[in-house]
DOLUM-679042 format. One record per atom (N, C-alpha, C): atom name; x, y, z; residue in one letter. Coordinates in steps of 0.05 Angstrom, whole numbers. Layout:
<nodes>
   name     east    north       up   resn
     CA        X        Y        Z      a
...
</nodes>
This chain:
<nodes>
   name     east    north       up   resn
      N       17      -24        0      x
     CA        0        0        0      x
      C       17       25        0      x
      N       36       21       15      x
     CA       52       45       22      x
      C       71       51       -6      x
      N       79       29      -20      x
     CA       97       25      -52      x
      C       73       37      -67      x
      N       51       35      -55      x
     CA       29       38      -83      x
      C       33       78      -90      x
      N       19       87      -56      x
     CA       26      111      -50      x
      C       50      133      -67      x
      N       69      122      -56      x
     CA      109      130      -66      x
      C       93      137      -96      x
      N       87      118     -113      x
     CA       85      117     -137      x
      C       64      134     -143      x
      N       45      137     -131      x
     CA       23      158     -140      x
      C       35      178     -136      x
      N       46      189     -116      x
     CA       59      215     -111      x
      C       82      220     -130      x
      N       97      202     -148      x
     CA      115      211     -153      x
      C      105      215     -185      x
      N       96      195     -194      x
     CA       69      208     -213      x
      C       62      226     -222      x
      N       44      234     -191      x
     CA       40      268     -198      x
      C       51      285     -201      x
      N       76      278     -188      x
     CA      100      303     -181      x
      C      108      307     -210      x
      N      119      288     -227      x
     CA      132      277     -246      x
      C      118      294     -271      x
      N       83      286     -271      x
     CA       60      301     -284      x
      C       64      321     -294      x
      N       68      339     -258      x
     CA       67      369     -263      x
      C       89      381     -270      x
      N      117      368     -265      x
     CA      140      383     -272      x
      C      142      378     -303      x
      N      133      359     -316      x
     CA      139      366     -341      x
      C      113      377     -358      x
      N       91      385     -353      x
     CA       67      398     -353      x
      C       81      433     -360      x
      N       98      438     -330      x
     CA      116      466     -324      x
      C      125      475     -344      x
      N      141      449     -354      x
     CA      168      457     -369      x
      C      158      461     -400      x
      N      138      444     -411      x
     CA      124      448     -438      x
      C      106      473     -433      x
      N       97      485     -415      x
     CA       84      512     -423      x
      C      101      534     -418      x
      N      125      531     -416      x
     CA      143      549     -417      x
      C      155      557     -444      x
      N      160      539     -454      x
     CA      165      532     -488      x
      C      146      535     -506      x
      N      117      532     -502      x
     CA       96      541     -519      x
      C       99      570     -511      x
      N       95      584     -492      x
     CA       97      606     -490      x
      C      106      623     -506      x
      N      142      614     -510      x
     CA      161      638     -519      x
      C      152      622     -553      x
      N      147      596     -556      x
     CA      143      591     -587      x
      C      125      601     -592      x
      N      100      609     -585      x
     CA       70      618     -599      x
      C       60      647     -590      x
      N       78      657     -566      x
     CA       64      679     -553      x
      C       99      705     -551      x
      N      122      695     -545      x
     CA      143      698     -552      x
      C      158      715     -527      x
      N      135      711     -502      x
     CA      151      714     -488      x
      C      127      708     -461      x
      N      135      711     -427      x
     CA      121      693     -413      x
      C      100      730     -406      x
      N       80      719     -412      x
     CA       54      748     -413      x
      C       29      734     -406      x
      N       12      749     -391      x
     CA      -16      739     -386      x
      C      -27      741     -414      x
      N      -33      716     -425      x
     CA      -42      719     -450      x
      C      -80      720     -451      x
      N      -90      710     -430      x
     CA     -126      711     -425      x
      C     -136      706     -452      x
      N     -149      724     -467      x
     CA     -176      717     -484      x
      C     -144      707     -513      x
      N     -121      715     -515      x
     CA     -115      704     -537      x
      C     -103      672     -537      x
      N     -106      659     -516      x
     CA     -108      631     -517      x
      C     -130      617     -543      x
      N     -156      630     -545      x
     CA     -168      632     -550      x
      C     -165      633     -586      x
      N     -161      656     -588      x
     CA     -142      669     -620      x
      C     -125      650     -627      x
      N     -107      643     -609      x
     CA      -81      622     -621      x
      C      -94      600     -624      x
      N     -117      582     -616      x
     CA     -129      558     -625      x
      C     -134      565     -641      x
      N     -159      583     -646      x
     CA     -169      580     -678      x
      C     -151      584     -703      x
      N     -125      601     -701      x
     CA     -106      603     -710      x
      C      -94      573     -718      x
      N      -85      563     -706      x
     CA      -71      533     -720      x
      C      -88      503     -716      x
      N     -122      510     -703      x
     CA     -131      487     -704      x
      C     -166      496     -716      x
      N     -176      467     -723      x
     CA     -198      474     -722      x
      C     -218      475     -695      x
      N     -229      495     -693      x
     CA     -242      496     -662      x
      C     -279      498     -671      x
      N     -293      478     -649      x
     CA     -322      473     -657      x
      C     -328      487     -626      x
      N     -346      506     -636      x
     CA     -356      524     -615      x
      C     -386      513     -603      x
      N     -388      504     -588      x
     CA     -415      485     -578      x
      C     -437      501     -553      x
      N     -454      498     -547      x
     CA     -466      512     -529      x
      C     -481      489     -516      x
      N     -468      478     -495      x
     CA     -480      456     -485      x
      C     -489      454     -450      x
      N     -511      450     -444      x
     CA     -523      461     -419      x
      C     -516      438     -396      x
      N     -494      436     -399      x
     CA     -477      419     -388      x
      C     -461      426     -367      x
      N     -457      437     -343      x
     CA     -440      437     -324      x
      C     -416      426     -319      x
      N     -414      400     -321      x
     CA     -393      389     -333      x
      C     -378      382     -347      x
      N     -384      394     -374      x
     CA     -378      384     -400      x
      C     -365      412     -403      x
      N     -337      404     -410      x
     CA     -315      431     -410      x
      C     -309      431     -442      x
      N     -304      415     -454      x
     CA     -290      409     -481      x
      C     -277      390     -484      x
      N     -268      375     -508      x
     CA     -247      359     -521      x
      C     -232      357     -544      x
      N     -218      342     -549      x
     CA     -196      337     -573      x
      C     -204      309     -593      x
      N     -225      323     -612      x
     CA     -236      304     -630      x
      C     -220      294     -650      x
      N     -213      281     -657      x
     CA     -198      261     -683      x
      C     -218      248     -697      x
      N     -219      268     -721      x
     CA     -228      256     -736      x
      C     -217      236     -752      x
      N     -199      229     -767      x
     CA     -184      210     -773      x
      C     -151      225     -768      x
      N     -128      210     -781      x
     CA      -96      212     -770      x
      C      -96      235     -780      x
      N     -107      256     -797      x
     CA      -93      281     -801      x
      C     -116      303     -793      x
      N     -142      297     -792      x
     CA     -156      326     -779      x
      C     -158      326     -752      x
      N     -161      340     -742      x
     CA     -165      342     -711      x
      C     -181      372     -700      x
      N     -192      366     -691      x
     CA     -212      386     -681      x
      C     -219      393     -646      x
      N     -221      418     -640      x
     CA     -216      423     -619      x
      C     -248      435     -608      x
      N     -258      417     -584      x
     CA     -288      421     -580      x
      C     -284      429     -556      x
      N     -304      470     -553      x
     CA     -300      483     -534      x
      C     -341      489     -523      x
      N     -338      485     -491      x
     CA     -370      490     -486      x
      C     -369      515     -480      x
      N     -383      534     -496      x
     CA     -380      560     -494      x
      C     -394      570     -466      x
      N     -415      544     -461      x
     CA     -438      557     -440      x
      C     -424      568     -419      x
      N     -394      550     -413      x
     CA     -378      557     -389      x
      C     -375      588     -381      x
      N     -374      595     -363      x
     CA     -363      626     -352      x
      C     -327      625     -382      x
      N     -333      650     -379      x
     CA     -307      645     -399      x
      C     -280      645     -385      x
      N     -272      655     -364      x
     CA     -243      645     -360      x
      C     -247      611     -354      x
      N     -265      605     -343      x
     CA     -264      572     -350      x
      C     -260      560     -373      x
      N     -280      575     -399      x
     CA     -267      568     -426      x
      C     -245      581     -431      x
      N     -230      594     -417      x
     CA     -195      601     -433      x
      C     -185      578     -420      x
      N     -186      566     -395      x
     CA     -168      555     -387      x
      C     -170      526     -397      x
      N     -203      520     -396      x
     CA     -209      496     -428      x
      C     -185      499     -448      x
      N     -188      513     -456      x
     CA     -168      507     -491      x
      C     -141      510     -476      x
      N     -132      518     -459      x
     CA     -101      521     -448      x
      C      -98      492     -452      x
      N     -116      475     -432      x
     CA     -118      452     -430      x
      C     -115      433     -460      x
      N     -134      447     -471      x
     CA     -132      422     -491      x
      C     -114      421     -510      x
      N      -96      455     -507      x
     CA      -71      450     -526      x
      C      -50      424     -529      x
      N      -51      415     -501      x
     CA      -36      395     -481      x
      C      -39      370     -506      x
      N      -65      368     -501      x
     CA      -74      339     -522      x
      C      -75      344     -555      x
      N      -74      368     -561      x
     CA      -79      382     -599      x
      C      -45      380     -604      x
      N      -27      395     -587      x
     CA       -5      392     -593      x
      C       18      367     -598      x
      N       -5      346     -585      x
     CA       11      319     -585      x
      C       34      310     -565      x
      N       31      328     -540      x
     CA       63      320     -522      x
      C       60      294     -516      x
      N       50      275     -511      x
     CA       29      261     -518      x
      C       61      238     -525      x
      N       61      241     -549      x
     CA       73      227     -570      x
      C      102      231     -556      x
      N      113      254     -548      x
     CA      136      259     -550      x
      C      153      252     -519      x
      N      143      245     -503      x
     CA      137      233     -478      x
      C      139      213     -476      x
      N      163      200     -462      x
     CA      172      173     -457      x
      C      161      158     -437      x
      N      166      175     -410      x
     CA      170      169     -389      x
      C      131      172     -369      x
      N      125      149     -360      x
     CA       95      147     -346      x
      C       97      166     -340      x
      N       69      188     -341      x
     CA       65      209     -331      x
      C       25      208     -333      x
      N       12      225     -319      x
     CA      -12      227     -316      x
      C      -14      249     -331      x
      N      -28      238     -369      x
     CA      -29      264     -382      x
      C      -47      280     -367      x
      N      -75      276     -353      x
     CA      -89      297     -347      x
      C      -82      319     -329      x
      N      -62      305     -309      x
     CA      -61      325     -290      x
      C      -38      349     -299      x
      N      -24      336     -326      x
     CA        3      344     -335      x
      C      -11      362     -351      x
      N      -31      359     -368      x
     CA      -50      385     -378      x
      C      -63      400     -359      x
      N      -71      397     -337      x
     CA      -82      422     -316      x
      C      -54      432     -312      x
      N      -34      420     -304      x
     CA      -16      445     -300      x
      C        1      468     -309      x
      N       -1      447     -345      x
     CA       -4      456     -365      x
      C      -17      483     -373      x
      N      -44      482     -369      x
     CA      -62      506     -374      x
      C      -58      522     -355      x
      N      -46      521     -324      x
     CA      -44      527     -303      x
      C      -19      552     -315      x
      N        3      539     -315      x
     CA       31      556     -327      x
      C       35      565     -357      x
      N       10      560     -371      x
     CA       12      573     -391      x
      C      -14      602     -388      x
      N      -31      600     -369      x
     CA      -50      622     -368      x
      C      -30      641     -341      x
      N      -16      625     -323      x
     CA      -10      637     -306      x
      C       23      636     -301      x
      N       40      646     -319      x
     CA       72      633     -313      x
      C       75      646     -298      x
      N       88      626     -286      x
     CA      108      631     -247      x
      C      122      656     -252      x
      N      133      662     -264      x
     CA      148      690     -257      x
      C      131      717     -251      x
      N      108      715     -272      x
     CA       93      738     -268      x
      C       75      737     -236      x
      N       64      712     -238      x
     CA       57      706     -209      x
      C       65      712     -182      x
      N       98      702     -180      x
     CA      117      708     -159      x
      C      122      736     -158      x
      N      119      749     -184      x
     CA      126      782     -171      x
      C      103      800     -173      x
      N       76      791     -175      x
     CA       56      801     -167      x
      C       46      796     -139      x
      N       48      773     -130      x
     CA       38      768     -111      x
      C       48      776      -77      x
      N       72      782      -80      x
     CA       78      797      -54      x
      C       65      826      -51      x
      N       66      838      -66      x
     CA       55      866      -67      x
      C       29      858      -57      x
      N        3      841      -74      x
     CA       -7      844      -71      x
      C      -26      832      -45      x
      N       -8      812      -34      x
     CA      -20      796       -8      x
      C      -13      825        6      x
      N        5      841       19      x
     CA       14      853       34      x
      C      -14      876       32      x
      N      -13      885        5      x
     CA      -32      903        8      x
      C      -59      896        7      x
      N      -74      873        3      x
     CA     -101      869       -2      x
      C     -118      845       13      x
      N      -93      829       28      x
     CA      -95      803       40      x
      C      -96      784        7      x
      N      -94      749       20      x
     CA      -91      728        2      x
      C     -123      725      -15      x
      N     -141      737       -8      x
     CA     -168      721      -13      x
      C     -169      752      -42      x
      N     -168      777      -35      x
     CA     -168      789      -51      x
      C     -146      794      -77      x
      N     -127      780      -63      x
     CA      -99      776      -87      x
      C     -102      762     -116      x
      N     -115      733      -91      x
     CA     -136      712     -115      x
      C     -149      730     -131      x
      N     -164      740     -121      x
     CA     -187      746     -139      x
      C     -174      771     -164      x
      N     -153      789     -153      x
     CA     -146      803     -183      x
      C     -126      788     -195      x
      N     -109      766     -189      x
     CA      -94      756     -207      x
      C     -104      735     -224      x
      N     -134      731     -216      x
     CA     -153      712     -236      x
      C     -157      735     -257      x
      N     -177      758     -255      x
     CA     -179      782     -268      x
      C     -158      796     -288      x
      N     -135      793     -279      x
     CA     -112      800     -297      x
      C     -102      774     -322      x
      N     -105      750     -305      x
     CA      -93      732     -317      x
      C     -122      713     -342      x
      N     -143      729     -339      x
     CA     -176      711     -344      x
      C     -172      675     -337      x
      N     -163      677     -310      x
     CA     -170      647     -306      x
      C     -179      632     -282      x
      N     -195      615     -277      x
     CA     -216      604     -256      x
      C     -194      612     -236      x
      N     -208      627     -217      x
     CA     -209      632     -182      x
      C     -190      600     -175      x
      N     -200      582     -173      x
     CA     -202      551     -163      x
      C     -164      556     -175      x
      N     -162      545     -204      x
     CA     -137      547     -214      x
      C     -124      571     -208      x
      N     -121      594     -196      x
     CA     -108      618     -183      x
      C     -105      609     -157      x
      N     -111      597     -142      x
     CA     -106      584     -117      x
      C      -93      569     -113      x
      N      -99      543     -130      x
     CA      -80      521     -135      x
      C      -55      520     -143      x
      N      -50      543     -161      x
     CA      -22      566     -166      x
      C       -8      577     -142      x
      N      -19      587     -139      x
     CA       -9      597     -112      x
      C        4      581      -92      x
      N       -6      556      -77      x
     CA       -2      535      -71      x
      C       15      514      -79      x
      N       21      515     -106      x
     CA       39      491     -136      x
      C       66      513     -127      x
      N       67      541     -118      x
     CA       87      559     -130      x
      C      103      560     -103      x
      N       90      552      -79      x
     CA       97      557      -52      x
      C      101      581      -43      x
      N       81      594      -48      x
     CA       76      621      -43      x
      C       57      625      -18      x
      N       42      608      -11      x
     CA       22      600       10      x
      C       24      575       20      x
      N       12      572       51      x
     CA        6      549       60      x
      C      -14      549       68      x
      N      -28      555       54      x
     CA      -63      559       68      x
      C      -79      550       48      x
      N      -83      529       60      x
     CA     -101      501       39      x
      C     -132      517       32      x
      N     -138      528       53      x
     CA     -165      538       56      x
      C     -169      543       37      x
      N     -151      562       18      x
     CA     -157      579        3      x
      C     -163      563      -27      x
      N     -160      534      -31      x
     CA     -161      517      -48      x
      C     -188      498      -41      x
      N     -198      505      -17      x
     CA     -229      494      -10      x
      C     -252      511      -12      x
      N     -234      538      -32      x
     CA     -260      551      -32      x
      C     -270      545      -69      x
      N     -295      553      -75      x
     CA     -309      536     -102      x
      C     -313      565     -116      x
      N     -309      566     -137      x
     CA     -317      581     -156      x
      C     -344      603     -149      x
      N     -360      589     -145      x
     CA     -386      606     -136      x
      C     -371      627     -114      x
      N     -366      611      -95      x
     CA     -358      629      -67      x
      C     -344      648      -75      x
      N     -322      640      -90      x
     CA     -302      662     -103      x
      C     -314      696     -107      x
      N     -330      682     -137      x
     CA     -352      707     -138      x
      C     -368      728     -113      x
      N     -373      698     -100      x
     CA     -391      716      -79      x
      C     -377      734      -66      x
      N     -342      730      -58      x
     CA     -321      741      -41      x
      C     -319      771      -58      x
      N     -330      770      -86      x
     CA     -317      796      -97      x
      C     -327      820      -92      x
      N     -356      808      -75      x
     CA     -375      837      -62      x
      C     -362      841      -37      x
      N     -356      820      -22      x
     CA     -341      826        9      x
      C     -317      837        7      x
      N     -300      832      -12      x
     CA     -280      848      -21      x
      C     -294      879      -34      x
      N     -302      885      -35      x
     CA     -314      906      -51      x
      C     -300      917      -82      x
      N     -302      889      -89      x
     CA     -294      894     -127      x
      C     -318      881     -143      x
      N     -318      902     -168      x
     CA     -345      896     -178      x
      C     -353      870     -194      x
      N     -367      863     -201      x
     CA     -369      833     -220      x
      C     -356      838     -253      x
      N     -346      819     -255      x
     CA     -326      809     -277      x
      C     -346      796     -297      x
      N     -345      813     -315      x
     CA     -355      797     -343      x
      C     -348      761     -355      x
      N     -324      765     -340      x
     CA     -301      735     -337      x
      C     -316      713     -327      x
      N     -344      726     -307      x
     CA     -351      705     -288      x
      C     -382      689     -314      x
      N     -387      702     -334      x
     CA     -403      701     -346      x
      C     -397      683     -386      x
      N     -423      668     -385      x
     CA     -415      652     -402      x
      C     -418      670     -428      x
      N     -402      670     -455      x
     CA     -412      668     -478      x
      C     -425      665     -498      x
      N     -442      648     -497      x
     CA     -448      619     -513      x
      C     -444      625     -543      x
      N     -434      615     -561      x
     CA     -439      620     -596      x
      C     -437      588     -602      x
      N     -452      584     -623      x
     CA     -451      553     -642      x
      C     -434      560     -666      x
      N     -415      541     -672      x
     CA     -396      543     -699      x
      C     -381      520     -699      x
      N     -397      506     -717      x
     CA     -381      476     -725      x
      C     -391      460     -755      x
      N     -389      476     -778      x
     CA     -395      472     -801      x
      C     -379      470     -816      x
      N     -344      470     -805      x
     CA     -337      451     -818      x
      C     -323      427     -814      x
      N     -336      422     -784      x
     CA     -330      398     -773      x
      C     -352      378     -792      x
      N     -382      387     -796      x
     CA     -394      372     -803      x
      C     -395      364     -838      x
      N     -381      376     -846      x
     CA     -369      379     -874      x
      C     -355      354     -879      x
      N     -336      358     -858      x
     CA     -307      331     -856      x
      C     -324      311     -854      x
      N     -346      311     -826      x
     CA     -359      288     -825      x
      C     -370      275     -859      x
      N     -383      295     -868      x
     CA     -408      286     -884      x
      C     -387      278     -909      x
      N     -365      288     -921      x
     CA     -344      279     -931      x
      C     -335      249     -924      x
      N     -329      249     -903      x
     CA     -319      216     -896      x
      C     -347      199     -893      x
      N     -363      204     -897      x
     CA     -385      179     -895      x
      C     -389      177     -932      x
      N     -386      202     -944      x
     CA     -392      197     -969      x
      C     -373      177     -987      x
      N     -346      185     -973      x
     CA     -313      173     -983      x
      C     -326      135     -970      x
      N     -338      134     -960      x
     CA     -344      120     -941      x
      C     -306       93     -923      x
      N     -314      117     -909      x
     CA     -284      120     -888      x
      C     -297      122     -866      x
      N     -321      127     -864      x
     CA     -345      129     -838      x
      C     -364      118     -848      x
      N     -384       96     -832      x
     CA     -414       93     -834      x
      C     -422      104     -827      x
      N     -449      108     -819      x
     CA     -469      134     -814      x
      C     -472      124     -788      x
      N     -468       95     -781      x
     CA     -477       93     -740      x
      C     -450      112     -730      x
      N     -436      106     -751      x
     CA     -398      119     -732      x
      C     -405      149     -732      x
      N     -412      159     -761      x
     CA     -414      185     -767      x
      C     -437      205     -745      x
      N     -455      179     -730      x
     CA     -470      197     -705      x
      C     -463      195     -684      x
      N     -449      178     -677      x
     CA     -428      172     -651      x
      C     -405      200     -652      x
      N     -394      210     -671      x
     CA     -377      232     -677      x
      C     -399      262     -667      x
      N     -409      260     -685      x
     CA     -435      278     -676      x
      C     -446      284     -656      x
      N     -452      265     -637      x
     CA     -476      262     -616      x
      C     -477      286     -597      x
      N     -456      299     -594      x
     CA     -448      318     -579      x
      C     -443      346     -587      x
      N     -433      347     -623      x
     CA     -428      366     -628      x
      C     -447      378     -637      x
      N     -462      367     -657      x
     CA     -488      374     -668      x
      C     -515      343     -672      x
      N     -522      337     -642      x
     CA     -547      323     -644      x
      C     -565      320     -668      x
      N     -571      340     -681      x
     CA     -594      344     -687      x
      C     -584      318     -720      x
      N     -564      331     -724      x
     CA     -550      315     -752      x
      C     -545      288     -740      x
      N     -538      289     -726      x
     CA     -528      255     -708      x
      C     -555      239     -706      x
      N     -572      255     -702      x
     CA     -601      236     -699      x
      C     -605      232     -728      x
      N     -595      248     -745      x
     CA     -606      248     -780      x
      C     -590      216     -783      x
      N     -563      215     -792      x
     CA     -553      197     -792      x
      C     -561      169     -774      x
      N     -577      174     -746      x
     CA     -571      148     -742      x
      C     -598      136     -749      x
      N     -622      151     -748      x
     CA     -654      141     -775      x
      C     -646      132     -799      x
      N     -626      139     -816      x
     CA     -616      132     -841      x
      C     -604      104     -836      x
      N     -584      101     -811      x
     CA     -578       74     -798      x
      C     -603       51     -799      x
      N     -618       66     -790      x
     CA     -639       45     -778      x
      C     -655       35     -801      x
      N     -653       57     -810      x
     CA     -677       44     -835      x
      C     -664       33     -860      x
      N     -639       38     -859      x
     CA     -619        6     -881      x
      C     -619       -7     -864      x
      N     -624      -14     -841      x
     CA     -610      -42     -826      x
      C     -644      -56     -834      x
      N     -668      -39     -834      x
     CA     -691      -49     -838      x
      C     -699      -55     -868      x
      N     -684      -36     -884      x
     CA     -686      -53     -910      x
      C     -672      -74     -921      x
      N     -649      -84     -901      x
     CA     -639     -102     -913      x
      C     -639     -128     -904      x
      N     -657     -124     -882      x
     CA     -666     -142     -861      x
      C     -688     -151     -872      x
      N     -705     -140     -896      x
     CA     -730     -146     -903      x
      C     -721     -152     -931      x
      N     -697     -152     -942      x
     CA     -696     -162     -957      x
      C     -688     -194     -958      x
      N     -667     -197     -935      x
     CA     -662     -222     -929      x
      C     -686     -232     -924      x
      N     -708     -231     -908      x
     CA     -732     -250     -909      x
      C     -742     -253     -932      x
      N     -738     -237     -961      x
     CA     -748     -238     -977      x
      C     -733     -263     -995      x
      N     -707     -269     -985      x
     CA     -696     -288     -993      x
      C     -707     -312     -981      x
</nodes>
């Protein structure tokens, strides 16, 4: 139990240090130097990927990294989210679009190695460490959180956990507090509400469904696969395709009896 432990911890440790070290290098490669980059996380996806903009009333449904076959790939964002949640979404899913993935030898926990990922790429340690003295001294830790989320557009929750990853704090508390509360703290603090805390929503994924409707025509997709791809991004087509399923499996089912 105790061997099992060693190994989870070292895991994680392992995770996040090389999580660190790859958003340091995306940084200076795509952004060109270490800067609160907020809403252009955003710009740089749609820039070198395809991104499907979804509006899904989902709470838990943050986004993913769709493969459509070995050369397209598509990047699925829930706009419904508050938006520094969706910046820190795509921080995240650069992790899995960029493929470190592949380039990575050594066991590591890609997920947690992408949160910390999106963590030091929305929030690099340098800018962090020399904001944050000033500002604990003058505002206390609970209000510090709250403008270096504001500066940096990224979840309260992940500005904490920063803080904490950077050893800048030892006050767990401040990592048991939830997103909502956060907000609520910004009236007790007496700062006003953040547009940041509020969702977007836009639909844009036409030419995800293009590729789709291309690969079922190439037929490289059937139409049950082609609504399984779908089901999430645009239902409405996914239900099209899988009636079209059903009713060849019923004509050809009626044809065999006809034999």
């Amino acid at each position: 139990m105790l061997l099992g432990r060693n190994h989870m911890s070292k895991l994680k440790l392992q995770s996040e240090q090389v999580g660190e070290a790859f958003a340091g290098q995306f940084l200076t490669d795509h952004f060109g130097a270490e800067i609160f980059i907020g809403p252009g996380i955003e710009l740089k996806l749609q820039e070198i990927s395809h991104v499907i903009f979804q509006d899904v009333p989902d709470n838990e449904y943050f986004g993913a990294t769709v493969n459509v076959d070995s050369e397209q790939v598509f990047v699925a964002i829930n706009t419904r989210q508050p938006l520094r949640i969706r910046y820190f979404t795509v921080a995240h899913e650069f992790w899995h679009l960029l493929g470190y993935k592949e380039v990575i030898s050594e066991e590591i926990d890609h997920e947690r190695a992408a949160d910390r990922f999106a963590a030091a790429v929305m929030m690099p340690a340098s800018l962090v460490r020399l904001l944050w003295g000033r500002l604990k001294q003058d505002f206390g830790e609970e209000k510090a959180i709250i403008m270096i989320a504001d500066m940096a557009a990224a979840p309260y929750e992940a500005v904490a956990r920063r803080i904490l990853e950077l050893k800048l704090s030892k006050s767990r508390r401040l990592i048991a507090i939830k997103e909502k509360e956060w907000i609520s703290l910004r009236k007790a603090h007496h700062l006003a509400n953040s547009p940041l805390d509020e969702p977007f929503p836009i639909k844009s994924f036409s030419k995800y469904e293009s590729v789709i409707a291309e690969a079922v025509e190439k037929r490289l997709l059937n139409k049950a696969e082609a609504s399984g791809k779908l089901a999430q991004i645009s239902p409405e087509t996914a239900i099209r395709y899988q009636m079209e399923t059903n009713r060849e499996r019923t004509i050809s089912q009626e044809e065999e009896e006809d034999l």
